[in-house]
NUMAR-839486 format. One record per residue (C-alpha): x, y, z; residue in one letter; residue number from 1. Coordinates in nm, 4 decimals, padded with zeros to 6 digits. Layout:
N
X, Y, Z, a, NUM
...
This chain:
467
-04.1337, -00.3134, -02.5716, x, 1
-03.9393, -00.2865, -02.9096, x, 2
-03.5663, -00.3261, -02.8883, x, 3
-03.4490, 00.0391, -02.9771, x, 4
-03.6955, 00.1186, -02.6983, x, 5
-03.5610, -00.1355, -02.4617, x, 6
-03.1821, -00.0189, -02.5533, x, 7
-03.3049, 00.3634, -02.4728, x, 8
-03.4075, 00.2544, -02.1614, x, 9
-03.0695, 00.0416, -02.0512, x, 10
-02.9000, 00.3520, -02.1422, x, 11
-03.1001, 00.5800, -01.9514, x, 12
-03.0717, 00.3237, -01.6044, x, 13
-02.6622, 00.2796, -01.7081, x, 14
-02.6461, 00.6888, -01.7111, x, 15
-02.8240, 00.7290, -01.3521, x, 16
-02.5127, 00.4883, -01.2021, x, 17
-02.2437, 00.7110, -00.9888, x, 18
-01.9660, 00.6198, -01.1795, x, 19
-01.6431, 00.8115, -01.3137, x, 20
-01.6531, 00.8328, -01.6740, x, 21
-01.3142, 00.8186, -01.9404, x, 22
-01.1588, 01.1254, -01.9087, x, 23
-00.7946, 00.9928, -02.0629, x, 24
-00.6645, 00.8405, -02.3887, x, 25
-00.7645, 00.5397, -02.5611, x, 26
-00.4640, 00.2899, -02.6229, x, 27
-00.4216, 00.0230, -02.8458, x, 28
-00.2666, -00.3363, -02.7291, x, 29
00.0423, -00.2710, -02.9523, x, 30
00.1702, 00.0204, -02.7746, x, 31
00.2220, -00.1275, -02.5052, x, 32
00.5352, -00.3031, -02.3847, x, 33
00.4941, -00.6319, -02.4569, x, 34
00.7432, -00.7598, -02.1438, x, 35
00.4212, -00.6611, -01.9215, x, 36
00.2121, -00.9704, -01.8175, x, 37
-00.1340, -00.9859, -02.0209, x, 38
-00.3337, -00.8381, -01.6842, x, 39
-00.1054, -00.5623, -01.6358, x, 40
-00.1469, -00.4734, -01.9777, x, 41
-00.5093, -00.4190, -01.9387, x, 42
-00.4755, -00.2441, -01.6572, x, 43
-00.2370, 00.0093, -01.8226, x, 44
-00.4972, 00.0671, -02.0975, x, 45
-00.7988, 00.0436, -01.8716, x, 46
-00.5663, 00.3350, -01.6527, x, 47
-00.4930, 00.5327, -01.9784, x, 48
-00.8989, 00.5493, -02.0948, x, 49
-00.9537, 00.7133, -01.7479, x, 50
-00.6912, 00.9197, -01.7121, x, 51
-00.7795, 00.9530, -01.3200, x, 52
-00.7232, 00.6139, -01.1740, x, 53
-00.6233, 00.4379, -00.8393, x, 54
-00.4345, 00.0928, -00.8899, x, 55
-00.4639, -00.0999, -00.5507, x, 56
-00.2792, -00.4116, -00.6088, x, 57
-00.0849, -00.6812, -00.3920, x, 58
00.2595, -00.6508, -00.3674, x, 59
00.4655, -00.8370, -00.6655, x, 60
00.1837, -00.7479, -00.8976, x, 61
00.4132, -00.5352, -01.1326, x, 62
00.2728, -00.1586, -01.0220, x, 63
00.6230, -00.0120, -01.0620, x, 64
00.5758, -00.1439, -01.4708, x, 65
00.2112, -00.0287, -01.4680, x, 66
00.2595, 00.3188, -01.3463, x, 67
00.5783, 00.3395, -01.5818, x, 68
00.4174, 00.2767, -01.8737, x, 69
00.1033, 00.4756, -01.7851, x, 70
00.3294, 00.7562, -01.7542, x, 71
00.4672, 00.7191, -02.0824, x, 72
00.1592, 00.6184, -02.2609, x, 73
00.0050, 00.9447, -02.1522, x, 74
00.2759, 01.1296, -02.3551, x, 75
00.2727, 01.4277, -02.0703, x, 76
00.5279, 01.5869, -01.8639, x, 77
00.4959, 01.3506, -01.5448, x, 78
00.5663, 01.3543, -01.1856, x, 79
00.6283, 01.0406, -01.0087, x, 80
00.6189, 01.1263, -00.6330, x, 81
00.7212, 00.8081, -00.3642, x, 82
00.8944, 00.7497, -00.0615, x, 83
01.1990, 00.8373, -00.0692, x, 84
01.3752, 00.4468, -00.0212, x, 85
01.1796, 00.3624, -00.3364, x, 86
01.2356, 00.6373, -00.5613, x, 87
01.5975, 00.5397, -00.7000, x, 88
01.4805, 00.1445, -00.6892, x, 89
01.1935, 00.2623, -00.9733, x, 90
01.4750, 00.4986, -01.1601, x, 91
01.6572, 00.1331, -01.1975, x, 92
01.2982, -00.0730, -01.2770, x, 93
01.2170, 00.2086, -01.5498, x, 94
01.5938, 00.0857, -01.6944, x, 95
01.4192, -00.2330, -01.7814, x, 96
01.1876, -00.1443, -01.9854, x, 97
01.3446, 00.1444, -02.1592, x, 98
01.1919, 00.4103, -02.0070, x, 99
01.4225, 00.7089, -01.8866, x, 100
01.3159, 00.8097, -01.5161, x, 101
01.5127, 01.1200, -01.3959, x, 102
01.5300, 01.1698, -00.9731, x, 103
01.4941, 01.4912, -00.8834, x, 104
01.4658, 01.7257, -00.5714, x, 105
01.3659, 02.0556, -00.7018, x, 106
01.2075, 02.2068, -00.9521, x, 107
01.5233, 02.3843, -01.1432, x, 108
01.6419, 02.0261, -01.1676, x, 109
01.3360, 01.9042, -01.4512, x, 110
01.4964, 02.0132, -01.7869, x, 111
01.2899, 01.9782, -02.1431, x, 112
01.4970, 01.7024, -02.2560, x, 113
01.2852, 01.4256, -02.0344, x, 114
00.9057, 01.4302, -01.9473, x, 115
00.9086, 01.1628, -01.6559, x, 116
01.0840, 01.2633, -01.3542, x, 117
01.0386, 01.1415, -00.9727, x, 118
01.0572, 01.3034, -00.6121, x, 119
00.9807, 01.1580, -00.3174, x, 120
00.7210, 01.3164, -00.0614, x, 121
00.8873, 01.5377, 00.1978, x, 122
01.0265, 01.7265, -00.1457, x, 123
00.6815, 01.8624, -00.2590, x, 124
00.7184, 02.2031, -00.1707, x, 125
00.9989, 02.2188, -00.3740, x, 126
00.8132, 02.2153, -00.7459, x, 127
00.5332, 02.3900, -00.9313, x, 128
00.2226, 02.1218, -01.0514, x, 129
00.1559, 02.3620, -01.3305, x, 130
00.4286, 02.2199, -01.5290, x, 131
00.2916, 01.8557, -01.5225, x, 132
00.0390, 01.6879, -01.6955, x, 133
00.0033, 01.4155, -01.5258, x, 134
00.1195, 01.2999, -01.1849, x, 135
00.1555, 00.9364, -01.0202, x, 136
00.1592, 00.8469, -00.6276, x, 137
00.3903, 00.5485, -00.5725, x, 138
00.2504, 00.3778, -00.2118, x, 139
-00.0056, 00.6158, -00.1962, x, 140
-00.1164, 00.4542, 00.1334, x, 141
00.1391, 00.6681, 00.3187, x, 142
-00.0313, 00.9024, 00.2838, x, 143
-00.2892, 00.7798, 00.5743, x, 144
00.0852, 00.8566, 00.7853, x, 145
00.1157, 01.2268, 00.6893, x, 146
-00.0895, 01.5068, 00.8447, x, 147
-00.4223, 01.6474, 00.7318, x, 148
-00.2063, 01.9520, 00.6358, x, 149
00.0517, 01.7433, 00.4006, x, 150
-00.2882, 01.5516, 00.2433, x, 151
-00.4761, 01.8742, 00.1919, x, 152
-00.1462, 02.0510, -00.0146, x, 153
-00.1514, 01.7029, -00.2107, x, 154
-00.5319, 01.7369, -00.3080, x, 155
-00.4788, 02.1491, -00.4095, x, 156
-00.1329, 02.1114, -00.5479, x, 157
-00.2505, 01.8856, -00.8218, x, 158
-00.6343, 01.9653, -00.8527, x, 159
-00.5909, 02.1314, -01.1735, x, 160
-00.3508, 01.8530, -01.3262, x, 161
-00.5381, 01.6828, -01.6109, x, 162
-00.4323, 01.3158, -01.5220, x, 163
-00.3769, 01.1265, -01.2107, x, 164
-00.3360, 00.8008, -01.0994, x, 165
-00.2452, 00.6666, -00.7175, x, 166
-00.0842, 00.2872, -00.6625, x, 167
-00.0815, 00.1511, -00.3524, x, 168
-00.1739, -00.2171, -00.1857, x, 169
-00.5659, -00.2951, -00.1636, x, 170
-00.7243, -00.1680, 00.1250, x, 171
-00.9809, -00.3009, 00.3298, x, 172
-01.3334, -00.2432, 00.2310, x, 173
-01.4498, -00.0443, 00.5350, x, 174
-01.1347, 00.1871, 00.5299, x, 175
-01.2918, 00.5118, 00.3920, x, 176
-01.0325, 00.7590, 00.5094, x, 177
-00.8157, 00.5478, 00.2611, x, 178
-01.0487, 00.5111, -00.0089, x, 179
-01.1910, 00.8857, 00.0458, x, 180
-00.8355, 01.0331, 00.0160, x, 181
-00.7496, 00.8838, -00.3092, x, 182
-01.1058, 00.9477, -00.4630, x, 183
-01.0641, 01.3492, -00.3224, x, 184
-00.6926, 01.3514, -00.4850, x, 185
-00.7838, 01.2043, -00.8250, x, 186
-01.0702, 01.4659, -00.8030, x, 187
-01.3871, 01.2105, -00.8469, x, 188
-01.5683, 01.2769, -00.5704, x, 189
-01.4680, 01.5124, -00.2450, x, 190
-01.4679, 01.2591, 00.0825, x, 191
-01.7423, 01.4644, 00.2357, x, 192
-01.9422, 01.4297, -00.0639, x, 193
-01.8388, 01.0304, -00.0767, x, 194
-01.9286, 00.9849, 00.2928, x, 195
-02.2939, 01.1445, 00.2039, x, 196
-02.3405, 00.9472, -00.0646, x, 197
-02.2659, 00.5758, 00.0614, x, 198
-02.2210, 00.5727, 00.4479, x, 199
-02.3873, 00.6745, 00.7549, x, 200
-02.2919, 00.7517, 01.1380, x, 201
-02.4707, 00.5297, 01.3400, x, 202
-02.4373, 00.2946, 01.6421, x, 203
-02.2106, 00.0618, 01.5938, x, 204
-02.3423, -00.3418, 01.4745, x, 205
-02.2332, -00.6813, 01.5036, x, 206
-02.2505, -00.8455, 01.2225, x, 207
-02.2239, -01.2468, 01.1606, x, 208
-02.3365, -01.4768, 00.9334, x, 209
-02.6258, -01.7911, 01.0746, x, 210
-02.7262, -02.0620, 00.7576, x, 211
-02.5493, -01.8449, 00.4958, x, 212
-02.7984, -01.5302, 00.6117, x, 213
-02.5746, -01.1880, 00.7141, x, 214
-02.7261, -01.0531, 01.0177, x, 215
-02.6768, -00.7180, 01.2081, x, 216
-02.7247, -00.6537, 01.5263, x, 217
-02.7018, -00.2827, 01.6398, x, 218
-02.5111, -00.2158, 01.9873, x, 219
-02.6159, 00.0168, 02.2484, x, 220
-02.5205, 00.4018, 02.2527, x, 221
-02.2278, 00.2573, 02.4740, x, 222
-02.0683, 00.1210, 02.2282, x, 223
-01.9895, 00.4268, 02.0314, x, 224
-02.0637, 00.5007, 01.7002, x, 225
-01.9128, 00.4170, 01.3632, x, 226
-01.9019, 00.5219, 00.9581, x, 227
-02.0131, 00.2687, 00.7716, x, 228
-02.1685, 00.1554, 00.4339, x, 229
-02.5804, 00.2256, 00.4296, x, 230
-02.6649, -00.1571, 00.3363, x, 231
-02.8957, -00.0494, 00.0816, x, 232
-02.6213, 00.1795, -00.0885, x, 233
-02.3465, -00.1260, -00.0871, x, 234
-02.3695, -00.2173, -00.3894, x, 235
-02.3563, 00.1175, -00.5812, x, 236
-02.0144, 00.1948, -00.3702, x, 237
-01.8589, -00.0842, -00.5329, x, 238
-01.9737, 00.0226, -00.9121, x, 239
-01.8727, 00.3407, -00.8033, x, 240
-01.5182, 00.2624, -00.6471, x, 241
-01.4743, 00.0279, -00.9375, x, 242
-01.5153, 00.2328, -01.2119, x, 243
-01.1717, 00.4528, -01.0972, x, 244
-01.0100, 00.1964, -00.9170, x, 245
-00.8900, -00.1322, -01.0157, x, 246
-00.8523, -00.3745, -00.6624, x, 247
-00.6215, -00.6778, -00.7119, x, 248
-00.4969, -00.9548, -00.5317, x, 249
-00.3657, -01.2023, -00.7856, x, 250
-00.4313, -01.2120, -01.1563, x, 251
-00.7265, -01.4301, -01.1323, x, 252
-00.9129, -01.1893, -00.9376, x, 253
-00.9724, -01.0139, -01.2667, x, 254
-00.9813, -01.3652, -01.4489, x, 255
-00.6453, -01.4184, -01.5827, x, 256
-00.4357, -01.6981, -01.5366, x, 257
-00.2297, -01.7335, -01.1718, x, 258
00.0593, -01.9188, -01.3480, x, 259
00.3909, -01.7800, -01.1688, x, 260
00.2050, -01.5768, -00.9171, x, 261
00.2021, -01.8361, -00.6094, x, 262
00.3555, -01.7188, -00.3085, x, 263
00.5761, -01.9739, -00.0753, x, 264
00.4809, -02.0495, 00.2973, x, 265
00.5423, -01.8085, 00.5026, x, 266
00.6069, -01.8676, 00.8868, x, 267
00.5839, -01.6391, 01.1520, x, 268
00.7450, -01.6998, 01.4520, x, 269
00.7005, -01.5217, 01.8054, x, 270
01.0109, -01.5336, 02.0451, x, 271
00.9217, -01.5184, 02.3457, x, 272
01.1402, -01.3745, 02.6673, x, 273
01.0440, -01.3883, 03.0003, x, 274
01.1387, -01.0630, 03.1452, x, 275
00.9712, -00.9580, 03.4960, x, 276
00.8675, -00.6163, 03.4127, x, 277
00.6833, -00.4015, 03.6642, x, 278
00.5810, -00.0051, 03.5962, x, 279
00.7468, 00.2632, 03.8514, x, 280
00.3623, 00.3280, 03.9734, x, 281
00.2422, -00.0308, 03.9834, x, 282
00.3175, -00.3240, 04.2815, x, 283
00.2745, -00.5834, 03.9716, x, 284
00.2454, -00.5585, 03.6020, x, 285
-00.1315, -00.5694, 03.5216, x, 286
-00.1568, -00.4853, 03.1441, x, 287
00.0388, -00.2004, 02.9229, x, 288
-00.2072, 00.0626, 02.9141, x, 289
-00.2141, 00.1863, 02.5596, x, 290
00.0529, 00.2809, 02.3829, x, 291
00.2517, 00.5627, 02.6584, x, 292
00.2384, 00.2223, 02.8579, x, 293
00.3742, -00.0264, 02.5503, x, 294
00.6953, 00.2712, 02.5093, x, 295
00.8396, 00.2507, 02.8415, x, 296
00.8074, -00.1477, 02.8256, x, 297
00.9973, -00.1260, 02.4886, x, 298
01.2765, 00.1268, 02.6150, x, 299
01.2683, -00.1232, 02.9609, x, 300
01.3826, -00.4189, 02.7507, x, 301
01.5637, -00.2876, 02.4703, x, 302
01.9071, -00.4972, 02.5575, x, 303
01.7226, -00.8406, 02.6218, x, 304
01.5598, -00.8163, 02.2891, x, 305
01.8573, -00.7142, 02.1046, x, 306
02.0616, -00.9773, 02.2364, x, 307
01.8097, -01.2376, 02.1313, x, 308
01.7598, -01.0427, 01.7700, x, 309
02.1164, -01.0657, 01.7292, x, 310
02.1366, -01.4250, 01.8549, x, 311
01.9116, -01.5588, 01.5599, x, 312
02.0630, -01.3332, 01.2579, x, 313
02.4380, -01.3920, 01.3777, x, 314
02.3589, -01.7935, 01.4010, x, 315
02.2869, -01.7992, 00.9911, x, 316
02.4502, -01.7038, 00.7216, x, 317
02.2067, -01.5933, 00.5217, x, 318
02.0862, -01.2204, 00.4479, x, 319
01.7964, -01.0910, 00.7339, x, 320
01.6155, -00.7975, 00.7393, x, 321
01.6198, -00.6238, 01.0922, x, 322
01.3361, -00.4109, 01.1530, x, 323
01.3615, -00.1663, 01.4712, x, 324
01.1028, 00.0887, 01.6195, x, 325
01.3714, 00.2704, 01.8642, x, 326
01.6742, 00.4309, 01.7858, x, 327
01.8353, 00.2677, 02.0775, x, 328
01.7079, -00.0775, 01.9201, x, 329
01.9085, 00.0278, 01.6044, x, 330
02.2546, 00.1509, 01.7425, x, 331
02.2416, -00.1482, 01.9415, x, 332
02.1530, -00.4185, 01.6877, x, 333
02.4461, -00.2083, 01.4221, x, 334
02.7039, -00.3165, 01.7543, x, 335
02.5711, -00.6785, 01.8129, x, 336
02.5499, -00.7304, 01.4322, x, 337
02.9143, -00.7122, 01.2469, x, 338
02.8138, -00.7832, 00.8513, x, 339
02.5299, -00.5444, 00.9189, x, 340
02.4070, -00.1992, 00.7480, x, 341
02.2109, 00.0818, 00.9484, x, 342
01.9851, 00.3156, 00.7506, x, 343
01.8225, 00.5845, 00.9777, x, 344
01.5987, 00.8941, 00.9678, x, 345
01.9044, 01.1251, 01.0175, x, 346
02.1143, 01.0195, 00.7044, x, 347
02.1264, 01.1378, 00.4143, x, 348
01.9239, 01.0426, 00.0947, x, 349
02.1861, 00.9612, -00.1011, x, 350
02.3500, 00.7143, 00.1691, x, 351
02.0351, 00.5620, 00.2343, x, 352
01.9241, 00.4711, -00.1518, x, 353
02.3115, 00.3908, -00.1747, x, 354
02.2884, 00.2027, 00.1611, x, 355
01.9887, -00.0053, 00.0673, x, 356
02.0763, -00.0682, -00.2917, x, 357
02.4467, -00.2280, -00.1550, x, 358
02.2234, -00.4447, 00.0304, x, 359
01.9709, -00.5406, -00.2348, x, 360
02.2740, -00.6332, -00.4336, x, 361
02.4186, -00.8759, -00.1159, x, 362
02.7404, -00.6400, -00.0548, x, 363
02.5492, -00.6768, 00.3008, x, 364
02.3695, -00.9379, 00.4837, x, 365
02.2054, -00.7860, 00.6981, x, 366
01.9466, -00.4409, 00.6760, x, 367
01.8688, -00.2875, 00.9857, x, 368
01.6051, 00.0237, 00.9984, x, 369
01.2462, 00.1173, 01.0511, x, 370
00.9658, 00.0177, 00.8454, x, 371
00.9338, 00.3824, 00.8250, x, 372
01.2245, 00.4091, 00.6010, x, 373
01.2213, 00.1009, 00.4331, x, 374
00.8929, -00.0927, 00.4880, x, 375
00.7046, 00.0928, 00.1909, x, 376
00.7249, 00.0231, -00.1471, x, 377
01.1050, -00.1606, -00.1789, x, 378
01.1799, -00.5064, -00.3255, x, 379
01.3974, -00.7472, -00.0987, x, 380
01.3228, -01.0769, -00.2874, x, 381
01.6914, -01.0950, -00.2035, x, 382
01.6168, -01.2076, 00.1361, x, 383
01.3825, -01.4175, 00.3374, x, 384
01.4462, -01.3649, 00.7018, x, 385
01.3061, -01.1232, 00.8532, x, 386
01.3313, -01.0638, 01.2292, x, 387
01.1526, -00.7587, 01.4339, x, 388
01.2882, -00.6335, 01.7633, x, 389
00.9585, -00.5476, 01.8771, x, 390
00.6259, -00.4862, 01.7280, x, 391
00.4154, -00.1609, 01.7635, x, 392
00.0438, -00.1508, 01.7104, x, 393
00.0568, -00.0418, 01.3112, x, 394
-00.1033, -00.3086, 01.1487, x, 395
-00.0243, -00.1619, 00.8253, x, 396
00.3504, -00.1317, 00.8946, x, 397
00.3304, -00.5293, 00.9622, x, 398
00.2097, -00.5633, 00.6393, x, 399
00.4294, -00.3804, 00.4608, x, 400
00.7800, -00.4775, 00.6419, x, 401
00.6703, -00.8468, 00.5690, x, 402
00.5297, -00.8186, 00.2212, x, 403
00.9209, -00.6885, 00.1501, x, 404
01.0206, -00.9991, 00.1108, x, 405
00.6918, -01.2121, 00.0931, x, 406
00.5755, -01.1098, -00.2251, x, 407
00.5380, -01.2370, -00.5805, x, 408
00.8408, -01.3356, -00.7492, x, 409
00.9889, -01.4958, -00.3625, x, 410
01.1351, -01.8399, -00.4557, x, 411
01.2157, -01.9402, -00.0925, x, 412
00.9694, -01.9735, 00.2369, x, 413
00.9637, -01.7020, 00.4233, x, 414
01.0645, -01.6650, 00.7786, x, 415
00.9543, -01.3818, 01.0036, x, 416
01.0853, -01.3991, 01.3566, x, 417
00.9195, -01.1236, 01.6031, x, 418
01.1309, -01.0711, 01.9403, x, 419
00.9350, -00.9706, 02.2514, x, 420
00.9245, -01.0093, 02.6291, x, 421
00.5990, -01.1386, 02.7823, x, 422
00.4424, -00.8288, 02.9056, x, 423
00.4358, -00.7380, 02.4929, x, 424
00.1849, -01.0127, 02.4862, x, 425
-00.0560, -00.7866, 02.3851, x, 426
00.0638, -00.6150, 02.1152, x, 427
00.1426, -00.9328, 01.9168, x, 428
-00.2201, -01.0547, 01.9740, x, 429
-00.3744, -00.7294, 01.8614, x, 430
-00.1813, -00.8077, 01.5678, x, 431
-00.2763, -01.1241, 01.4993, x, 432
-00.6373, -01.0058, 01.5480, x, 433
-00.6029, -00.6975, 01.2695, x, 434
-00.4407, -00.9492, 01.0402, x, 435
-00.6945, -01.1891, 00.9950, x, 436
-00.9676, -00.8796, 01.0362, x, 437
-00.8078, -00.7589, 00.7118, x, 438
-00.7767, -01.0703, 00.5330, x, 439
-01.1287, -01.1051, 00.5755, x, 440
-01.1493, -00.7635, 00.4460, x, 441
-00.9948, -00.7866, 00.1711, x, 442
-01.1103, -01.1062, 00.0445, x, 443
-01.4602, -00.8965, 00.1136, x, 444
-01.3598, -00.6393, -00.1055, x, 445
-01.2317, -00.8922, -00.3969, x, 446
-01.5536, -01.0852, -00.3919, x, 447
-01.7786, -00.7168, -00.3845, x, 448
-01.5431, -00.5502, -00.6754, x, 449
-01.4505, -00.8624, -00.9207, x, 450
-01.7514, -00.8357, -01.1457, x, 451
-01.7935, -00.4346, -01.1842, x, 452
-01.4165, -00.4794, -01.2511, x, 453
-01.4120, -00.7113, -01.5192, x, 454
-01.7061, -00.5217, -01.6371, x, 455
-01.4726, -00.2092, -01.6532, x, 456
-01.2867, -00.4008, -01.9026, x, 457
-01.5146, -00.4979, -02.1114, x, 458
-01.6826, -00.1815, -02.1447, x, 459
-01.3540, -00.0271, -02.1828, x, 460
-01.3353, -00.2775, -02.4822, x, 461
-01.7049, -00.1713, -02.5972, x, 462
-01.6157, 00.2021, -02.6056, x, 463
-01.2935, 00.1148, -02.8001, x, 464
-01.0290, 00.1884, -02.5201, x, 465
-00.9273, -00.1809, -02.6400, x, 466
-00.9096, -00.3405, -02.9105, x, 467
C-alpha cells in the first residue's frame, strides 16, 4: 500500500471514532497567564480549542485559575454559576490574576462594562442565557444533589449557548449519571443516547482479577440488575469521554512533573462512644435499618456526641472545622464551642460568604456547618482539623468536607476526627467500604483515560490549537 494511500486510510478509521470535535478557539501559549503551572496551561488551551469541555480534576489542582482564564480567553460575555459558599472565594482568586469577576444575583445586575460575572445555583431563574456566550459550572458534581427538574432547566437554559465548560472532582469510572449529565449539558451526546451507545442493562457480575486475567462472573436474576460498560465498547467510552473531558489526579497523570503537588498524611480517626441505644419497637438494638433507622439514632445521641466534639476542638488551640448533619448538632456545638462561628441554611448570603471568609482569614478558630453549605468547592488550607459529629451515608460529602483541607497546597498532616456512638458502626464502615471502592475507581479511570488524554494534547498541538 503506498503511503498517501495508507494516510487516506488512517484518516478514514480516525473519522469513524465517537469523539467530540474542536468547536472553540485556538490559543497560543503567550496568551496565557504565565502564573498558571505548565499543565494547567495546557489544559486552558486544550479547553479553549473545544469550546465544550468538562475539567474533572483533584482538588488543589488550580480549576478556579483554569476556568478563569478560560473565561477570559474565550473573549465572551460569561456566566460563572457555583455554590453559593464558593462564589465570593473565586471573585477574590480572579483578584490574583487580574481578572475582574463581578457577583451577581439577577439579571438587571450584569452591566456592559464587565463580561465575566458569577451566580451561584439556587439564583438561575433569575437571568436570561441568551445574553452569554459562554457559561462555566464551578463543582458541577452538585449537581448529582439537585432534582431532575433543576438538571433538566440547566441542560435547556444553556443548550443554545455556544461554549461550555463544567469543573468538578474526577468521578468514578462506572458513575454514568455523573458523566451522562455533564456530556447532556455541554451538548455532546444526550445520556440516553450515551447509555445506548456504551452500556447495557444486564444482571449484575462479579468481577476479580486471577494471574493478572479480569474475570466476570454474572449473578443470578436475584441479584438485580445493573448499567454498565458493554466490555467490547470500553475502550471507545474512554476515547470518547476523553476527547471533551480532561480527568486528573496529579500533574503526572497527564505527564508533567509532580514537583509541589504531594499531599501530607492524612489520619482519620473514629471516636468511639458507647451509648446503649435501643429503638421504641425493638427489646435490643439489632442493626439501624436504613437510613429512617440511622436519623432517630443520630437525634437519640445528639448531646453525647457534642460533648465529645466539643471535648477535642476546645482541648487545642488550633483552628477545626466542625462539620454537623442536624441542626440540633449545630446550635449545640455554637454553645459548647466559645471561639466558634455557625453558618446555616437559614442565613443570609452575605453573612455566610462574610462568615466563612472571617474564618478563612483566622478572625475564628473554629467553622461549624454542613458540608452542604460549605463542603463544596471552598479552600480551608488554613486549617487541618477536622472533626464530624456524625457521619451520614454520602460518600461524596466525605470526600468533599475532607478534601477542604486535605488538598494540594496543605503544608501540615491532616487530622480528621469522626464522633459516633457504637450503634453508628455501620455507617462508618459503609464508608470506609465506598472510599476505597472509589479509589479503586478512580485510579481505574486514570489508568483507562491517560493515553487518549495526552493524545488530546498532542493532536490539539497537530491541528495548531498549540503551538
Amino acid at each position: 500500500m503506498s503511503e498517501i494511500a495508507l494516510n487516506n486510510y488512517r484518516n478514514f478509521i480516525s473519522s469513524k471514532r465517537i469523539v467530540s470535535r474542536n468547536k472553540g478557539i485556538d490559543v497560543p501559549l503567550a496568551a496565557v497567564n504565565p502564573i498558571l503551572f505548565p499543565f494547567q496551561r495546557d489544559i486552558v488551551r486544550w479547553a479553549c480549542a473545544k469550546g465544550r469541555a468538562a475539567i474533572f480534576a483533584n482538588t488543589g489542582l488550580g480549576k478556579t485559575f483554569i476556568q478563569l482564564e478560560w473565561a477570559r480567553l474565550m473573549g465572551r460575555n460569561t456566566l460563572i454559576v457555583a455554590p453559593l459558599s464558593v462564589a465570593r472565594q473565586t471573585v477574590r482568586e480572579a483578584s490574583k490574576i487580574g481578572i475582574d469577576v463581578r457577583y451577581v444575583r439577577n439579571r438587571g445586575q450584569v452591566t456592559p462594562e464587565h463580561n465575566i460575572w458569577i451566580t451561584n445555583y439556587e439564583m438561575l431563574s433569575h437571568f436570561d442565557a441568551s445574553i452569554f456566550g459562554a457559561v462555566v459550572l464551578d463543582e458541577s458534581s452538585i449537581l448529582k444533589s439537585f432534582d431532575g427538574t433543576t438538571r433538566q432547566m440547566l441542560v435547556e437554559m444553556f443548550a443554545d449557548t455556544p461554549y461550555k465548560l463544567a469543573c468538578t472532582a474526577t468521578p468514578a469510572p462506572n458513575d454514568r449519571t455523573e458523566i451522562g449529565n455533564h456530556s447532556e449539558f455541554l451538548g455532546i451526546a444526550r445520556m440516553v443516547d450515551m447509555l445506548a451507545m456504551f452500556f447495557v442493562h444486564a444482571n449484575k457480575e462479579m468481577v476479580s482479577e486471577v494471574g493478572g486475567l479480569t474475570l466476570r462472573r454474572k449473578l443470578g436474576n436475584d441479584n438485580g440488575q445493573e448499567w454498565r460498560l458493554k466490555h467490547h465498547a470500553e475502550e471507545s467510552f474512554y476515547r470518547w469521554m476523553s476527547s471533551w473531558a480532561m480527568s486528573v489526579r496529579k500533574p503526572s497523570d497527564l505527564g508533567y512533573n509532580d514537583d509541589g503537588y504531594d499531599l501530607p498524611a492524612l489520619h482519620v480517626s473514629p471516636v468511639w462512644i458507647e451509648y446503649d441505644y435501643v429503638p421504641e419497637d425493638q427489646l435490643v438494638f439489632t442493626n439501624l435499618g436504613g437510613i429512617a433507622g440511622h436519623r432517630a439514632v443520630r437525634k437519640a445521641t445528639t448531646e453525647v456526641r457534642c460533648q465529645t466534639a466539643a471535648e477535642l476542638v476546645n482541648a487545642s488551640s488550633e483552628q477545626w472545622i466542625v462539620w454537623v448533619g442536624l441542626n440540633s448538632e449545630s446550635s449545640t456545638m455554637a454553645e459548647l464551642i466559645p471561639d466558634a462561628v455557625e453558618v446555616v441554611g437559614s442565613d443570609s448570603p452575605e453573612h455566610k460568604a462574610t462568615a466563612i471568609e472571617a474564618f478563612q482569614d483566622g478572625k475564628y478558630r473554629v467553622l461549624i456547618t454542613k458540608p452542604s453549605i460549605a463542603g463544596f468547592g471552598m479552600n480551608f488550607q488554613n486549617a487541618h482539623n477536622q472533626v464530624f459529629v456524625g457521619l451520614s451515608y454520602s460518600w461524596e460529602e466525605w470526600y468533599q468536607a475532607i478534601r477542604r483541607c486535605y488538598r494540594f497546597g496543605q503544608k501540615h498532616e491532616v487530622n480528621i476526627h469522626v464522633v459516633l456512638t457504637r450503634p453508628e458502626q455501620e455507617v462508618f464502615d459503609t464508608i470506609m467500604m465506598k472510599e476505597s471502592v472509589a479509589t479503586a475507581m478512580a485510579e481505574q479511570l486514570i489508568q483507562h483515560v491517560r493515553g487518549h488524554e495526552m493524545n488530546e494534547l498532542e493532536d490539539a498541538a497537530d491541528e495548531g490549537a498549540f503551538e
